[in-house]
C-alpha positions as CSV (number, residue, x, y, z in Angstrom):
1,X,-19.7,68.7,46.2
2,X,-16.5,66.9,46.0
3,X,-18.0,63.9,44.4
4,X,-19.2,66.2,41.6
5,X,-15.7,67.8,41.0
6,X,-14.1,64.4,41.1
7,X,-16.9,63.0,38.4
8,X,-16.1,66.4,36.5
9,X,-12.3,65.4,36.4
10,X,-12.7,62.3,35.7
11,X,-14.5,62.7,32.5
12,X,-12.4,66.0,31.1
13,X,-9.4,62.7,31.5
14,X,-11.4,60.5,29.6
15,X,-12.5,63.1,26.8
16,X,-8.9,64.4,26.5
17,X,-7.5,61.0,25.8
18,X,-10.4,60.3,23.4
19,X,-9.5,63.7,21.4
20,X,-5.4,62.4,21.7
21,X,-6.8,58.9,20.1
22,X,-8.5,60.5,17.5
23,X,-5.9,63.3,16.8
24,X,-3.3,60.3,16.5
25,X,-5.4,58.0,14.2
26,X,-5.7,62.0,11.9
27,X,-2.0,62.1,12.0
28,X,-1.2,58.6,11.2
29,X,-4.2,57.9,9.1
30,X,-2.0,57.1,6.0
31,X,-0.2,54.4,7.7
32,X,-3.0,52.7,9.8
33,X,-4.5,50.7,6.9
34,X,-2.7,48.0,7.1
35,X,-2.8,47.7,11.1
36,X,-6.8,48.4,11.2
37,X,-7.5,45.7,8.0
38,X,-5.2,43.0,10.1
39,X,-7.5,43.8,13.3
40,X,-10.5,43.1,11.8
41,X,-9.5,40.2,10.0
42,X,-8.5,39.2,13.5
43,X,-12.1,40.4,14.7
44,X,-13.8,38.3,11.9
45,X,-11.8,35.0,12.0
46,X,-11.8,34.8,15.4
47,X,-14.8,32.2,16.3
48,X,-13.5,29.8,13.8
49,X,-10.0,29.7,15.5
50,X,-12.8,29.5,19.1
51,X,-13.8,26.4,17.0
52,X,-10.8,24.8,16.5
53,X,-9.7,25.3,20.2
54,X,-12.5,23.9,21.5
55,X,-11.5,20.6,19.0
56,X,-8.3,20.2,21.6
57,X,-5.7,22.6,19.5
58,X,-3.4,25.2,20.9
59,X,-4.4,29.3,20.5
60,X,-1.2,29.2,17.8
61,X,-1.9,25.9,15.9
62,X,-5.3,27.1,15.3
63,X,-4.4,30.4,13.9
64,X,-2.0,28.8,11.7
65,X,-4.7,26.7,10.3
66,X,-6.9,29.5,10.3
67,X,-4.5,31.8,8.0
68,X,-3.3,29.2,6.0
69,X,-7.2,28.4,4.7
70,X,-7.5,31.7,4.1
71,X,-4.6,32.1,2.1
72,X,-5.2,29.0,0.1
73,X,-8.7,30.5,-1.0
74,X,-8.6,34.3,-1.0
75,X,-5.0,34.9,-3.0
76,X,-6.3,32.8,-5.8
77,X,-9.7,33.6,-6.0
78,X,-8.2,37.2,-6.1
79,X,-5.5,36.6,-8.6
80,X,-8.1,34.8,-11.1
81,X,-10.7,38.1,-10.6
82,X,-7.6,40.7,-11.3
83,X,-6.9,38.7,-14.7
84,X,-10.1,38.1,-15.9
85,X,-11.2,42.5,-14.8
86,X,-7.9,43.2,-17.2
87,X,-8.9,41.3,-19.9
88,X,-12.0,42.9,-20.1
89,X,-10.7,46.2,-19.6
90,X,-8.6,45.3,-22.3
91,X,-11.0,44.3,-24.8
92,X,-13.7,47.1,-23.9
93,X,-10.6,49.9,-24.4
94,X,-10.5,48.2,-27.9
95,X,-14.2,48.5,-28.3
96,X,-14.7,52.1,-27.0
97,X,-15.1,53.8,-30.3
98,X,-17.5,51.6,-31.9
99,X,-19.3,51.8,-28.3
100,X,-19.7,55.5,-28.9
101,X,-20.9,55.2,-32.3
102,X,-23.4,53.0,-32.0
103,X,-24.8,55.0,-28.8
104,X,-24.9,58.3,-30.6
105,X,-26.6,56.6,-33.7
106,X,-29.1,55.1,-30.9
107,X,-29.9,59.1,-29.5
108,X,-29.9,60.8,-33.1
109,X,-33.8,60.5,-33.1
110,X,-33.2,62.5,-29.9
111,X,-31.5,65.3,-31.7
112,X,-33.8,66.1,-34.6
113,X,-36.7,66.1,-32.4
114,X,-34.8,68.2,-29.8
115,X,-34.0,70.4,-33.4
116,X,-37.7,70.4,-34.8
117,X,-39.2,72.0,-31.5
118,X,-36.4,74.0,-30.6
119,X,-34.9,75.3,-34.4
120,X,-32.2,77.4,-32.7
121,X,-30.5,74.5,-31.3
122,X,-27.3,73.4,-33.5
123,X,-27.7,69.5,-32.8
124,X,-24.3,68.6,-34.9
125,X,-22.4,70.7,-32.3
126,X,-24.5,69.2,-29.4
127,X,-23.9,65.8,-30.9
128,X,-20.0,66.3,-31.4
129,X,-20.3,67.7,-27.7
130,X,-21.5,64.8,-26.3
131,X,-19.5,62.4,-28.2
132,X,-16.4,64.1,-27.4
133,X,-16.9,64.6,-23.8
134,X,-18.0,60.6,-23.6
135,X,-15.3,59.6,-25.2
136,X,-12.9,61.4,-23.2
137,X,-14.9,60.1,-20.1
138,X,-14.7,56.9,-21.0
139,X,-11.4,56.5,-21.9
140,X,-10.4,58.3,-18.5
141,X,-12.4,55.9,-16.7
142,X,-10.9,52.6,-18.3
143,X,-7.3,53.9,-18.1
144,X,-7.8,54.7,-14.2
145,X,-9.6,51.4,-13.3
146,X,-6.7,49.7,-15.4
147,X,-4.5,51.1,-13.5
148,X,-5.7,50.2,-10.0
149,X,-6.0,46.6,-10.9
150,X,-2.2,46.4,-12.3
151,X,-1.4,47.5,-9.7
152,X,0.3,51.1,-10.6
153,X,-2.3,53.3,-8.3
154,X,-1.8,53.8,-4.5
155,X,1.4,50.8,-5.3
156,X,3.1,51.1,-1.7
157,X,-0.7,50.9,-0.3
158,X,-1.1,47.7,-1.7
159,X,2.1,45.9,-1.3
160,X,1.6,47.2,2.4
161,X,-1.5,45.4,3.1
162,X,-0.1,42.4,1.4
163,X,2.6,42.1,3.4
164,X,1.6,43.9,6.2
165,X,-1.5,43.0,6.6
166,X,-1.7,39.2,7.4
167,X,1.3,39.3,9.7
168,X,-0.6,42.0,11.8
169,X,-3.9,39.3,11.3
170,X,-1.9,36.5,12.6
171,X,-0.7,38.2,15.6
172,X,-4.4,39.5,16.7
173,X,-5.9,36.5,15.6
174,X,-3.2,34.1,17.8
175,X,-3.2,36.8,21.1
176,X,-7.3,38.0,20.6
177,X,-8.3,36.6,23.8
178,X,-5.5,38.0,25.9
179,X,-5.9,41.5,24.3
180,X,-9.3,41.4,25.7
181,X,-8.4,40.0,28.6
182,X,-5.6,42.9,29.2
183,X,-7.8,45.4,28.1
184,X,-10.7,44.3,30.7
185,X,-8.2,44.3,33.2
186,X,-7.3,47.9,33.2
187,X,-11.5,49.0,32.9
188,X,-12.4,51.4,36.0
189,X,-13.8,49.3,39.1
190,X,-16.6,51.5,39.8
191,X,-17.4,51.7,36.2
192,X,-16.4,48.0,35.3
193,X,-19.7,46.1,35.2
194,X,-21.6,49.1,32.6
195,X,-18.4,49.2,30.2
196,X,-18.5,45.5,30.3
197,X,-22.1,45.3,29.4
198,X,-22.4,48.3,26.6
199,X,-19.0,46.3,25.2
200,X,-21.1,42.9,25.0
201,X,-23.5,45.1,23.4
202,X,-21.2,46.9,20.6
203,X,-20.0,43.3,19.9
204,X,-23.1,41.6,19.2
205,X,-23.6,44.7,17.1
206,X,-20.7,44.8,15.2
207,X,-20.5,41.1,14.8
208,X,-24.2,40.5,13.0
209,X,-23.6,43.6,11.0
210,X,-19.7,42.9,10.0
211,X,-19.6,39.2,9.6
212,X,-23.0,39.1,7.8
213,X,-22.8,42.0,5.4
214,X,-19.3,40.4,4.2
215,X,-20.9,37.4,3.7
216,X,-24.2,39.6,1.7
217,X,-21.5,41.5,0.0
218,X,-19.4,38.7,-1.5
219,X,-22.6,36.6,-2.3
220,X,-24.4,39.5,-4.1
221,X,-20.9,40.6,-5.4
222,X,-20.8,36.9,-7.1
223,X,-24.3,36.9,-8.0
224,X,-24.2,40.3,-10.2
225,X,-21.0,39.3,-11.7
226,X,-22.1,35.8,-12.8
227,X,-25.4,37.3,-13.8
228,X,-23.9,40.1,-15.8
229,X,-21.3,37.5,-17.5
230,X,-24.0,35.0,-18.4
231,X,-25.8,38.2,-20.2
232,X,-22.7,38.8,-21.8
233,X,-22.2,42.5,-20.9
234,X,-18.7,44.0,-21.3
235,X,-17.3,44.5,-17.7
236,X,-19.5,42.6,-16.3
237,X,-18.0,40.9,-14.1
238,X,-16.1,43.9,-12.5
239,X,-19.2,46.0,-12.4
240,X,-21.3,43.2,-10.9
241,X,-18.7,42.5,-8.0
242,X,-17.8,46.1,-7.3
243,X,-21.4,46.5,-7.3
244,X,-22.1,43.2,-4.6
245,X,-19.1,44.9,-2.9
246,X,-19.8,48.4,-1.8
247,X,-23.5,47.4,-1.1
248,X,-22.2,47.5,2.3
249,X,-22.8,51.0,1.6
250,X,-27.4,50.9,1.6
251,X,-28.7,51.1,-1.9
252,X,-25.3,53.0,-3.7
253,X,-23.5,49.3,-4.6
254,X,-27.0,48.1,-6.2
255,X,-28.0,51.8,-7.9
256,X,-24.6,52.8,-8.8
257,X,-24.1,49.4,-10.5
258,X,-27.6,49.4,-11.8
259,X,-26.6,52.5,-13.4
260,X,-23.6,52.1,-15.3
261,X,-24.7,48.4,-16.7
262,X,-27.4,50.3,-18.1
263,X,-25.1,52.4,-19.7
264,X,-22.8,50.0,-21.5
265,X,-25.9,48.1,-22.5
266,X,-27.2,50.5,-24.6
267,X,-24.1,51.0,-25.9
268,X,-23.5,47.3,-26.4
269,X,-26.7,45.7,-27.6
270,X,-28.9,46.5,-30.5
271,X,-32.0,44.3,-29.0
272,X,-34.0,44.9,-25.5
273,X,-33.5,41.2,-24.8
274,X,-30.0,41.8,-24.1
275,X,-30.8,44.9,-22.2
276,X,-33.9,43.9,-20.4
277,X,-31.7,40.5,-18.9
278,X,-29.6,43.8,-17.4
279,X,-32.4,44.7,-15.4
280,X,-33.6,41.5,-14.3
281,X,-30.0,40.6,-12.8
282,X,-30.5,43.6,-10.4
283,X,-34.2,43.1,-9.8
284,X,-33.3,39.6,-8.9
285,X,-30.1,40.4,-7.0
286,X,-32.2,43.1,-5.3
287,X,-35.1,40.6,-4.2
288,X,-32.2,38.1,-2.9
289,X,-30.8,40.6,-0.7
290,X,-33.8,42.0,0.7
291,X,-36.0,39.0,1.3
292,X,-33.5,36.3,2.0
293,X,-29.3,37.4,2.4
294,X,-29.7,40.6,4.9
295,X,-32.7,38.8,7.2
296,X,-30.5,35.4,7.4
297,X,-27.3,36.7,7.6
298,X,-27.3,40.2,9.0
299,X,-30.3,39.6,11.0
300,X,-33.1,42.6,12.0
301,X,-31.7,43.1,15.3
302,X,-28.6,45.0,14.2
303,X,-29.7,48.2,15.7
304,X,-27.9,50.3,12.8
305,X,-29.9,52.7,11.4
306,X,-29.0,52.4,7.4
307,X,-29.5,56.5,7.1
308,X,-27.3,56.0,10.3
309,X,-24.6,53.3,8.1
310,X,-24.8,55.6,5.4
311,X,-23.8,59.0,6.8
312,X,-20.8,57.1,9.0
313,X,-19.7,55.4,5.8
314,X,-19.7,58.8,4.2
315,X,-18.3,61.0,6.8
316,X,-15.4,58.2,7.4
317,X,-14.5,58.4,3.3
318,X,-14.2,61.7,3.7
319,X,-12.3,62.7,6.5
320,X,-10.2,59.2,6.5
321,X,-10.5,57.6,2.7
322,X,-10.4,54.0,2.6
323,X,-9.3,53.7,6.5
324,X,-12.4,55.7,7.3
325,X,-14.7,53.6,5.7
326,X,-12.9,50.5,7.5
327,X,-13.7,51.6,10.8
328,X,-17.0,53.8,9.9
329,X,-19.3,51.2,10.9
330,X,-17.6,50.3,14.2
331,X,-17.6,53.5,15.0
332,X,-21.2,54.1,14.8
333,X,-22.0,51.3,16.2
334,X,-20.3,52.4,19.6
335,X,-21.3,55.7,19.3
336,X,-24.8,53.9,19.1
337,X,-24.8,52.1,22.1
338,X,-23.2,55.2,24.2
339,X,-26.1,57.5,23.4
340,X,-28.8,54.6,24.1
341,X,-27.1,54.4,27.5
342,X,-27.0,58.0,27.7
343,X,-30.6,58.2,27.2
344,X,-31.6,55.8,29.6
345,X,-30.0,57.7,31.9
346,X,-30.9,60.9,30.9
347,X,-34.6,59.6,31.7
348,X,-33.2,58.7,35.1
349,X,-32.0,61.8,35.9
350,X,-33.0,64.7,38.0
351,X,-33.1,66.6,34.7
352,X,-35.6,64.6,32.9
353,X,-37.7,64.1,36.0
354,X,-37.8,67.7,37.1
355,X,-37.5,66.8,40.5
């Protein structure tokens, strides 16, 4: 009886810290960014600074080598992309109007047959409709992806994660191991040796899915924009990365880009050569992903559930934005392993087992 109460108390201290954590990380969610981004860069960099210890250099030496490489080919692979996205904002902006045109000359045949089986249709005011409402679309879009890549949207956001940011990487990166260490330290004894074992579990998790889908991300992400450049598709290359990027996100990076290449296509070529090299880009970024990128470098043994990925990815936009969607998958992965654990010892139990 008083083993029960003292279980009981136990867990209403360990849920009423868990609803403090996440009514703190509610509160503060438009500050976090920066700190969550630095810890998993941190999290992600950390086996190649393991690598570089184990070649005889301090913990502090290798970060600093560790940063450094990253700075060296990050910031200027990111400066070139920014310039080479606003130049082709730039020149598709120019080229809206005769985009427009040509498309509505391309769905005319649409119209008049639309008008022949249905005569009390008015397809000139449909067809100003639609143009209007496109072009303002359009325009909208461009001037609010412009925007973000100047650098005028969400402009303290940014300048906080570039300055923020790698100073709160370095730090994690340079004291990871004694975190952990700390951290372990102040586990429950009783409980000690089954948090240590569902931890080892989350990590092996968290480390095939995060360190292999950024690597599936950035190597589709350069595949679709290459793809769509080569083609010769207005925006391509911004579409085509964005695309490789979010398909963290299962199936919205490919269809979403898929979708709106499409789009410009038809707006943008007179010939199904042009349009037709589109689709294959996809197809073949699609068959890459799915026969060779996610089995080598994600693995099958992830354990995440992409219905699962999705709905955490989702959820965590909503309720968090952009933080939400950093730590979404984290998340779910430890909320994963907890109800595995649960189950098994559900099936355990005197509740399962009637007895």
């Amino acid at each position: 009886m008083f083993e029960a109460k003292k279980n009981s108390y136990n867990w209403l201290i360990w849920l009423s810290v868990f609803v403090v954590f996440c009514a703190a990380v509610y509160v503060l969610r438009s500050v976090l960014l920066p700190f969550v981004a630095g810890i998993i860069i941190g999290y992600v960099l950390d086996p190649i600074a393991d690598k570089f210890q184990k070649l005889g250099m301090s913990r502090t030496w290798a970060t600093v080598i560790v940063m450094l490489l990253l700075i060296l080919i990050f910031f200027p692979l990111l400066f070139l992309l920014l310039g080479v996205i606003q130049g082709q904002i730039a020149d598709f902006i120019a080229a809206l109007p005769n985009y427009i045109s040509a498309l509505m000359k391309k769905i005319e045949p649409i119209f008049y047959e639309l008008q022949s089986k249905f005569p009390d249709i008015d397809a000139e005011k449909v067809r100003e409709y639609i143009r209007g409402n496109m072009s303002n679309a359009l325009k909208v879009s461009a001037k609010v992806i412009g925007s973000v890549i100047s650098g005028g949207f969400a402009f303290v956001n940014i300048i906080s994660l570039l300055l923020i940011t790698p100073v709160v990487a370095f730090y994690m990166l340079r004291d990871w191991d004694t975190f952990i260490g700390k951290v372990n330290g102040l586990l429950p004894r009783h409980s000690k040796a089954a948090i240590e074992q569902q931890a080892q579990e989350i990590n092996q998790i968290m480390a095939n899915f995060i360190r292999g889908q950024l690597s599936v991300c950035v190597l589709l992400g350069c595949f679709y924009a290459l793809g769509l450049y080569i083609v010769g598709l207005d925006l391509g290359i911004m579409i085509g990365f964005i695309a490789g990027v979010i398909s963290f996100i299962p199936y919205v990076g490919s269809i979403s880009g898929f979708v709106v290449s499409m789009c410009i296509a038809f707006a943008q070529f007179d010939d199904m050569g042009h349009i037709l090299s589109v689709v294959a880009v996809f197809a073949v970024g699609q068959f890459l992903e799915g026969n060779f990128l996610t089995p080598k470098l994600v693995g099958d043994s992830v354990g995440l559930h992409p219905v699962w990925v999705m709905f955490a990815l989702l959820a965590g936009g909503v309720l968090l934005g952009f933080l939400g969607l950093l730590i979404a998958v984290p998340v779910a992965a430890i909320i994963g392993v907890l109800v595995r654990h649960a189950i098994e010892n559900y099936k355990h139990s005197s509740l399962y087992l009637e007895d």
